[in-house]
VOGU-3710 file (C-alpha; in Angstrom, 3 decimals, decimal comma):
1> xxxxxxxxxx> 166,043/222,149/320,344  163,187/219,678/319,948  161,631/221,776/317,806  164,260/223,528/315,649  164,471/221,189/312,251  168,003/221,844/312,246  168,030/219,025/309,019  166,493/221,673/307,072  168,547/224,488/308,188  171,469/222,782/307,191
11> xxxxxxxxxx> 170,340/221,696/303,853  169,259/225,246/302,933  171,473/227,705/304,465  174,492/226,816/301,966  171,791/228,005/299,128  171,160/230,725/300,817  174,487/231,762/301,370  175,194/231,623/298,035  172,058/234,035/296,835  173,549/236,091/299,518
21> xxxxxxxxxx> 177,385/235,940/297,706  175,552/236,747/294,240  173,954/239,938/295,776  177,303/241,090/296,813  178,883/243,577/294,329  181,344/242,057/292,324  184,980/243,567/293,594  183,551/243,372/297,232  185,813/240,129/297,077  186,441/240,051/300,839
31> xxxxxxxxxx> 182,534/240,088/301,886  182,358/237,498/299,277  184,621/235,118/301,123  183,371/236,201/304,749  179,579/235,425/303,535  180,519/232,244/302,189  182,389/230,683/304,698  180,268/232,204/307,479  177,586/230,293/305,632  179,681/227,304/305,456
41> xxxxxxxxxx> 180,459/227,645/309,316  177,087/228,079/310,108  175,602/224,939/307,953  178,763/222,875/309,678  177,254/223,919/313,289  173,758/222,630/312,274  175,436/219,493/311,485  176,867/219,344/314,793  173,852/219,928/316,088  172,145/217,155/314,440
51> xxxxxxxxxx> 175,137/214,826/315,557  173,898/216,104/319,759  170,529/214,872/319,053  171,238/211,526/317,450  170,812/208,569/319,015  173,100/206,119/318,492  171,286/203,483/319,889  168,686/203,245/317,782  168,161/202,047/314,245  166,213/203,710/311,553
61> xxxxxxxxxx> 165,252/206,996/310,420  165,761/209,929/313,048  165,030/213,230/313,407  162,173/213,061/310,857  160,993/216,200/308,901  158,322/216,052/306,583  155,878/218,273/304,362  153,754/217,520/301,967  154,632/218,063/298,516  152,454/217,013/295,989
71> xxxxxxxxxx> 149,977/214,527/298,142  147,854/213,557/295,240  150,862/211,825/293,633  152,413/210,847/297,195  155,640/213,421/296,500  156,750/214,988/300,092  159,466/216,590/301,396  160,632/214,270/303,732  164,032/214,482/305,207  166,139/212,430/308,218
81> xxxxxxxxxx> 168,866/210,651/309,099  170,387/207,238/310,003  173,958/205,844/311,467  175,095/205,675/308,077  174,214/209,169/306,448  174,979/210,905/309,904  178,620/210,654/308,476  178,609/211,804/305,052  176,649/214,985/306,502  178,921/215,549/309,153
91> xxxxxxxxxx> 181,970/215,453/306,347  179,805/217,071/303,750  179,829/219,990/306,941  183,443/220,181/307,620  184,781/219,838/304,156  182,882/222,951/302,593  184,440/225,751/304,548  187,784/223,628/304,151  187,213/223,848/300,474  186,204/227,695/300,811
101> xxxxxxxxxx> 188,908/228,952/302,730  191,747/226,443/300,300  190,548/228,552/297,095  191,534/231,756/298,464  194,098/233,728/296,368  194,119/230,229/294,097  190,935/231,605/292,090  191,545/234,328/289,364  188,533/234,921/288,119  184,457/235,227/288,481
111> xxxxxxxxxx> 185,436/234,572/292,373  181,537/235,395/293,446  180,693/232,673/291,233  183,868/229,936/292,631  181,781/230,404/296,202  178,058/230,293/295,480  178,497/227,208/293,118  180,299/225,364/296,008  177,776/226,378/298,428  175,150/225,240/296,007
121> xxxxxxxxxx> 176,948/221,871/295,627  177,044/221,463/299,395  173,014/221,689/299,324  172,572/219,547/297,201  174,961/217,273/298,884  173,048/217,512/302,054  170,188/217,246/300,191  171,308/213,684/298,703  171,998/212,271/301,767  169,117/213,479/304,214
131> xxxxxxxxxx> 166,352/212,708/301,423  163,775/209,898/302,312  161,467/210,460/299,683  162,834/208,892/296,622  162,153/211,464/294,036  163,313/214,390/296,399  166,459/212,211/296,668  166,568/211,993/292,898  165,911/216,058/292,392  168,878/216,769/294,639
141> xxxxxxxxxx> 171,003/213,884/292,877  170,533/215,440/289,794  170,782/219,095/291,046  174,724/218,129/292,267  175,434/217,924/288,187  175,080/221,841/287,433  177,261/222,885/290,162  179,966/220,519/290,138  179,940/220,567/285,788  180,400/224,526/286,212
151> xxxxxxxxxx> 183,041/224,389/288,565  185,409/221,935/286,516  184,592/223,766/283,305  185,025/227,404/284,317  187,655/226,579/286,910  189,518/223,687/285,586  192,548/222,601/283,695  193,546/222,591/280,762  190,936/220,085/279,016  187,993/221,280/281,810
161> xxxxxxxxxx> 185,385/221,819/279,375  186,196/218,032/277,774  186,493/217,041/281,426  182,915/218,703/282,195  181,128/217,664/279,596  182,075/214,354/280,051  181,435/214,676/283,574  177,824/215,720/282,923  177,383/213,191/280,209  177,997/210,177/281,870
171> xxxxxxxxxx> 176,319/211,005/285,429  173,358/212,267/283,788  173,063/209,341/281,521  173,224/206,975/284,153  170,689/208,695/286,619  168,058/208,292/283,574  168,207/204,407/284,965  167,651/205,474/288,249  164,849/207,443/288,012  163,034/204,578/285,484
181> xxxxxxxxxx> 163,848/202,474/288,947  162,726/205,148/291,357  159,110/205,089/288,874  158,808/201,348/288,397  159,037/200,764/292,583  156,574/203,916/292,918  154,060/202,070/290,344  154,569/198,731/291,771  154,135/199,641/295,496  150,705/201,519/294,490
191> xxxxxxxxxx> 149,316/198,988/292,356  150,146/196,119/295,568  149,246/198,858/298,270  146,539/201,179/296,828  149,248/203,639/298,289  151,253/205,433/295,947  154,483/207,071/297,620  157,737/208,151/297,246  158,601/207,192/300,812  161,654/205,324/301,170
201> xxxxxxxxxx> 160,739/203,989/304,736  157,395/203,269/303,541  158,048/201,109/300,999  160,877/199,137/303,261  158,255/198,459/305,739  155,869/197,159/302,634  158,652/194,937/301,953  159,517/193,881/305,086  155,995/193,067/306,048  155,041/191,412/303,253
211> xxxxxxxxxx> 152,570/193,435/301,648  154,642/194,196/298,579  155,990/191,392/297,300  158,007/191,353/293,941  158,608/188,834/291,331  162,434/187,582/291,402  162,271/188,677/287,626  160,468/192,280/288,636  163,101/192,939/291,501  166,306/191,990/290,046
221> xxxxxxxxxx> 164,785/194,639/287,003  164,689/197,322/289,564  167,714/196,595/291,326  169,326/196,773/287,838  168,050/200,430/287,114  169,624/201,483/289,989  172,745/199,612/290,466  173,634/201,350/286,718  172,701/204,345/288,119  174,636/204,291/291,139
231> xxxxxxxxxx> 177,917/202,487/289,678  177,924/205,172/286,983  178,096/208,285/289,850  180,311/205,632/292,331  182,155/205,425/289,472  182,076/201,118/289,660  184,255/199,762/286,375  184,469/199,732/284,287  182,066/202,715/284,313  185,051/204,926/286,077
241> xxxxxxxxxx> 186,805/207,224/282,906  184,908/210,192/283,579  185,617/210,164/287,161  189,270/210,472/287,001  188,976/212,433/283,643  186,858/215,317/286,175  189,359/214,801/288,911  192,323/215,802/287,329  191,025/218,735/285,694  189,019/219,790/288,401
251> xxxxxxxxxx> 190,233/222,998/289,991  193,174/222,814/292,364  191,949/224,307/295,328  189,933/222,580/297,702  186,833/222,292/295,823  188,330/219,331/294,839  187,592/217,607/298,062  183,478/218,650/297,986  183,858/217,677/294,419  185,366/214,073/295,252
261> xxxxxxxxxx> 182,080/213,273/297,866  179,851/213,111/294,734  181,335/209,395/294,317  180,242/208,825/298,125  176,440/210,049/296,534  176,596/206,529/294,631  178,214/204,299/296,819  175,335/205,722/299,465  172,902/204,959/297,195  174,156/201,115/296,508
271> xxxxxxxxxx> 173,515/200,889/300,217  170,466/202,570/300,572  168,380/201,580/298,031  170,133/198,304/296,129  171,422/196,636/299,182  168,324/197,535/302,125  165,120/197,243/299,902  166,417/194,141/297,793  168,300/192,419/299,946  167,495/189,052/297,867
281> xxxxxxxxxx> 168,840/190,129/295,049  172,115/191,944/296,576  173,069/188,422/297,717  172,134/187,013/294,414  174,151/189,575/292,786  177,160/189,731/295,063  179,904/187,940/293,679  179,281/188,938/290,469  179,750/192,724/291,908  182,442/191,716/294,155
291> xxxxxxxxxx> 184,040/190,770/290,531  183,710/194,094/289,102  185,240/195,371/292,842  187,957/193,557/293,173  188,619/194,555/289,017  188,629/198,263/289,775  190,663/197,818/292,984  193,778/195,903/291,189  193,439/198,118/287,765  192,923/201,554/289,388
301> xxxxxxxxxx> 196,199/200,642/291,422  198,715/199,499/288,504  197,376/202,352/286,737  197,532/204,944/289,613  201,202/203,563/289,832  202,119/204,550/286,131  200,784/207,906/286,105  203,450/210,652/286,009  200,361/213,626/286,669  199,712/213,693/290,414
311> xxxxxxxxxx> 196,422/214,730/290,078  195,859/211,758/287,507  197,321/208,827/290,212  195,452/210,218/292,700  191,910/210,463/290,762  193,064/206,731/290,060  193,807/205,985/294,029  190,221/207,509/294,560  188,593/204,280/291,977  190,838/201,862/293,879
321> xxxxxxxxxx> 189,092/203,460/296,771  186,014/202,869/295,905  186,386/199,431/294,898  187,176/198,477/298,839  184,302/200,092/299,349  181,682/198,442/297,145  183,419/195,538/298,412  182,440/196,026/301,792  178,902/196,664/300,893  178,608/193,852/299,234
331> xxxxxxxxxx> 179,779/191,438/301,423  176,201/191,724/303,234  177,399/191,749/306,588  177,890/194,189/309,397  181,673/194,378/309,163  181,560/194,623/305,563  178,892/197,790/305,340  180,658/199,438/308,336  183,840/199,544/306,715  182,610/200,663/303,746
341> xxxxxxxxxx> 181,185/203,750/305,218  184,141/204,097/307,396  186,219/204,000/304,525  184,275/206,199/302,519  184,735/209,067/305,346  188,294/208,055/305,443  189,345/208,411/301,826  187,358/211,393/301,288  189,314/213,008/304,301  193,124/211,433/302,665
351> xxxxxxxxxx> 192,566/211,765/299,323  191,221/214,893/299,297  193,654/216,607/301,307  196,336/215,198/299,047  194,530/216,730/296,003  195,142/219,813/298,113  198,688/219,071/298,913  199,343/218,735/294,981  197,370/221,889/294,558  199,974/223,749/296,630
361> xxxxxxxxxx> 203,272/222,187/295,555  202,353/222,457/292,399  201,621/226,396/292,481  205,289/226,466/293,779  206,680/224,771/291,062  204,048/225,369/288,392  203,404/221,678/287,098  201,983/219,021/288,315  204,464/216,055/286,532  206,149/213,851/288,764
371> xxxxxxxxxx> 209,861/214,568/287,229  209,648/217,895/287,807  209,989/217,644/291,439  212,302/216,407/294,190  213,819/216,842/297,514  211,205/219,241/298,755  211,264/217,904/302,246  214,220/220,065/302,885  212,814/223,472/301,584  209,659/222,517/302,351
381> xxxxxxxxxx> 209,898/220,332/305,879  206,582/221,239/306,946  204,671/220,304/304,364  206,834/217,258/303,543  205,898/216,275/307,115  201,840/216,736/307,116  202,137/215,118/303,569  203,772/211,649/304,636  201,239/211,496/307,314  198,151/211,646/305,106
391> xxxxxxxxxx> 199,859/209,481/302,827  200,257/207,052/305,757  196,731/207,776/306,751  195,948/207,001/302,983  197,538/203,775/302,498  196,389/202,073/305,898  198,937/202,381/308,170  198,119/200,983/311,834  197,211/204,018/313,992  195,523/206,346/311,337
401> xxxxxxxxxx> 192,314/206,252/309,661  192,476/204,162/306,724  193,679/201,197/308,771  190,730/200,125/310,187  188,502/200,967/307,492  190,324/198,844/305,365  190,567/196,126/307,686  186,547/195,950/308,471  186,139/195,609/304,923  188,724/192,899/304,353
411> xxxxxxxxxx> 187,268/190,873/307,587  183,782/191,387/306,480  184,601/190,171/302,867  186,486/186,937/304,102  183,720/185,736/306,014  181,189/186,630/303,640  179,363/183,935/302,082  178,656/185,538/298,688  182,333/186,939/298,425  185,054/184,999/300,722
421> xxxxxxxxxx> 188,562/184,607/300,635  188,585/184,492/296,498  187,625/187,983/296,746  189,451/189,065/300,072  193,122/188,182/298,947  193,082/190,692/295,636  191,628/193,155/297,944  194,260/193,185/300,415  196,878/192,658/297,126  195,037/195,977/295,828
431> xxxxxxxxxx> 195,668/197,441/299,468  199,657/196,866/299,226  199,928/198,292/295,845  198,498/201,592/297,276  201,286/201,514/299,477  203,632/200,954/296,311  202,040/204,165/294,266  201,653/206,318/297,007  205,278/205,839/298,805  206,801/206,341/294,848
441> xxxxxxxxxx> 204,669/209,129/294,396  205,882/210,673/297,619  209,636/209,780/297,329  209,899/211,286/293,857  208,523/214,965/295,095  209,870/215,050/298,691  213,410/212,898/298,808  216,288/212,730/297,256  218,492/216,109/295,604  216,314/219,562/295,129
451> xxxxxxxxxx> 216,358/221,167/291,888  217,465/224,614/291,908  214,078/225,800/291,137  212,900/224,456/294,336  215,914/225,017/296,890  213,967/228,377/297,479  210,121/227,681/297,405  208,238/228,245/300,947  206,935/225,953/303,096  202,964/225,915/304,367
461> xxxxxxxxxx> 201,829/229,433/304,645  199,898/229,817/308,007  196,351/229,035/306,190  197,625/226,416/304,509  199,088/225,161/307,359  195,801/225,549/309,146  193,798/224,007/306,411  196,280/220,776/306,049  196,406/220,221/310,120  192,625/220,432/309,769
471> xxxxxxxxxx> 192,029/217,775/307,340  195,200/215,631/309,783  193,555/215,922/313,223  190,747/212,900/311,695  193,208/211,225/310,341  194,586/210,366/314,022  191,698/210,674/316,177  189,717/208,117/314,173  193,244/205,598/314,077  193,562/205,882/317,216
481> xxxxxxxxxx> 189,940/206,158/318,596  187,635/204,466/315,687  185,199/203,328/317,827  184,100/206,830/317,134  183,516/206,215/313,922  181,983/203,100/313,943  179,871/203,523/317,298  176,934/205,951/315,824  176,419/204,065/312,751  176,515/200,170/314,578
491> xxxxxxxxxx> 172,957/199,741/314,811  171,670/201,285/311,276  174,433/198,802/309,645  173,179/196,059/312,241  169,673/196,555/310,457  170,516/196,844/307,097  172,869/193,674/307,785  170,303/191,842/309,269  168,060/191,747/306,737  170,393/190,163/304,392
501> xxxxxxx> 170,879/186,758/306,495  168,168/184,854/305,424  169,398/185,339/301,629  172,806/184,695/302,633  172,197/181,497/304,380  170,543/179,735/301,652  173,605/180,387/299,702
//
């Protein structure tokens, strides 16, 4: 297997799978979904594969394959993996055939279409997080925009072309800063070098060793460019509206779920880039980030609580989400940027099978508004049952997922130096009011009297049932086992950590 770049195959055999769904003629609709998933399936056991030849004991890049691009300008394509974007492959992997399989009999139209844009997506996903050089990175950061913009706006609700525009607007707005960044470290390393590249590890180790050496003014420019272009995708506040604008309108199947890892794409980013090559300026930066954290954790909550939509509280528990997690990357330390990825695996894995769970109840009952629902746990026991638990999961309930996620990220704020207990209290104060919204949300559709409308509706169809208990099985194995979670990505986080110290000691 040495020589198989199985990093490659799985980055390109989505794409290919959905050139190979195009060809197929268009009422064929049953090859359509057997092509697409088998490419889906097939992509996920590449990903397993590169999971078997990972080492988790060592740090850096692994499993390095590179080709040269454009040499003259130092452009390759260079592609790996670390502890940290070993995960959001792996989920990348398993939710795409989850999201496949969810949209069957839920899309109406242009069905061909649904499947190769969400095996596009998943490329460029891939892409995203295997990418070393910086402006391949950027080419399949950008490329994620067309397939995820089509999908809400053909697919959507109601207000999807608003939703998609707005969507596309913002995102590609804010990646305009990142690629000025992405230039200005290019120009900078080659004029202090004589090397110009586009090689994330090479300009690390020109950092590292001294022989690029910026400016405070210089690298607190560039670690502007890209923060804004990273908060905007995360969505960081108070740069968030388009984010749960695109959520709720986004389709109700489970594209949803490959749709909601484009927020991982920025929070990955904010580690890769802000937090390991300027780790002087992360620390001079932190609190004032931690700020706009804790701000999106608290407001996304009281807001996620008021919504009557559940698509809309949701998209709003996904910002409150994502404020623990910029949190935890920002508190500089191991526990900190551990949880955050943790928790970024973990969300994506809740929250986006409850997008799917509202997707289905509210095909039963044909809305989506809170009021119209109640007492569904007794027509519906099975799904009321798989639904508490990834609510449970969701809010951070001792023995599932989100639990210890949440709790690396609180312990590695508190002890922060650039964050501490100022910043850890609101946190876990944001934590308890997801408990609030999501236990309200869930009384409201599963206790209390049924309306006649829903004394008959079905519970979980086998596939659903299939795709729900799926998206569960995480949700216990890493509560109750999260050491495999945390064990493969220990010494990448160690690194990244590590280099932070000397900043954070001065402070």
């Amino acid at each position: 297997m040495n020589g198989v770049p199985l990093l490659s195959i799985m980055i390109w055999l989505p794409a290919l799978g959905a050139l190979a769904v195009l060809a197929l003629p268009r009422e064929n609709v049953a090859a359509q979904r057997s092509v697409s998933l088998g490419a889906a399936l097939l992509a996920l056991a590449a990903a397993i594969g590169v999971a078997f030849r990972f080492d988790p004991a060592r740090a850096g890049f692994q499993l390095v394959e590179s080709v040269a691009w454009v040499p003259s300008w130092g452009i390759s394509y260079t592609v790996s993996v670390d502890g940290i974007s070993l995960w959001l492959v792996l989920l990348t992997a398993f939710l795409t055939p989850v999201a496949l399989a969810a949209s069957w009999g839920t899309v109406e139209r242009q069905e061909r279409a649904f499947h190769a844009l969400v095996l596009f997506l998943a490329s460029g996903l891939f892409g995203v997080f295997t990418a070393q050089d910086m402006l391949l990175f950027y080419v399949f950061f950008e490329f994620t925009l067309v397939p995820t913009a089509l999908l809400i706006g053909i697919w959507g609700g109601a207000e999807r072309r608003y939703a998609a525009i707005k969507f596309f607007a913002y995102t590609f707005s804010g990646s305009v800063f990142l690629l000025l960044g992405i230039i200005g470290l290019y120009l900078l390393h080659g004029q202090a070098t004589g090397v110009y590249t586009f090689d994330t590890a090479a300009i690390l180790a020109s950092l590292q060793l001294g022989a690029l050496r910026l400016d405070a003014g210089a690298e607190r420019l560039i670690f502007g460019l890209f923060f804004i272009g990273f908060a905007v995708k995360a969505p960081i506040w108070p740069f968030h509206t388009w984010m749960t604008t695109a959520h709720a309108e986004a389709p109700s199947s489970g594209v949803v779920d490959v749709i909601g890892l484009l927020i991982k794409i920025g929070a990955y980013g904010l580690i890769r880039f802000n937090v390991q090559l300027f780790p002087a300026t992360a620390a001079w930066a932190a609190p004032a980030v931690g700020v706009l954290a804790v701000i999106g954790i608290l407001y996304a909550a009281w807001i996620a609580y008021q919504q009557t939509d559940m698509k809309r509280l949701l998209a709003y528990a996904s910002v409150s989400h994502l404020g623990l997690i910029v949190l935890g990357i920002f508190a500089l330390n191991a526990q900190g940027i551990a949880g955050a990825v943790a928790h970024m695996v973990n969300s994506a894995l809740t929250t986006g099978a409850l997008f799917l769970v509202v997707g289905m109840i509210a095909a039963r009952r044909g809305s989506r508004e809170l009021k119209s629902f109640g007492g569904l746990w007794k027509a519906t026991p099975w799904l009321g049952s798989l639904t508490l638990l990834l609510a449970l999961g969701s809010i951070g309930l001792p023995g599932l997922n989100g639990f210890i996620s949440e709790f690396a990220v609180l312990q590695g704020s508190w002890r922060s130096p650039g964050l501490g207990w100022r910043y850890a209290l609101p946190a876990i104060l944001g934590v308890v009011l997801a408990a609030v919204y999501l236990l309200h949300m869930y009384r409201t559709a599963f206790m209390g009297e049924t309306p006649p409308e829903l004394a008959q509706a079905p519970d979980v169809r086998p596939r659903e049932l299939a795709l729900l208990v799926v998206l569960a099985a995480p949700v216990v194995v890493f509560g109750l086992y999260p050491n495999l979670l945390f064990g493969p990505m220990q010494q990448s986080v160690t690194q990244i950590a590590h280099g932070t110290l000397p900043f954070l000691a001065s402070r």
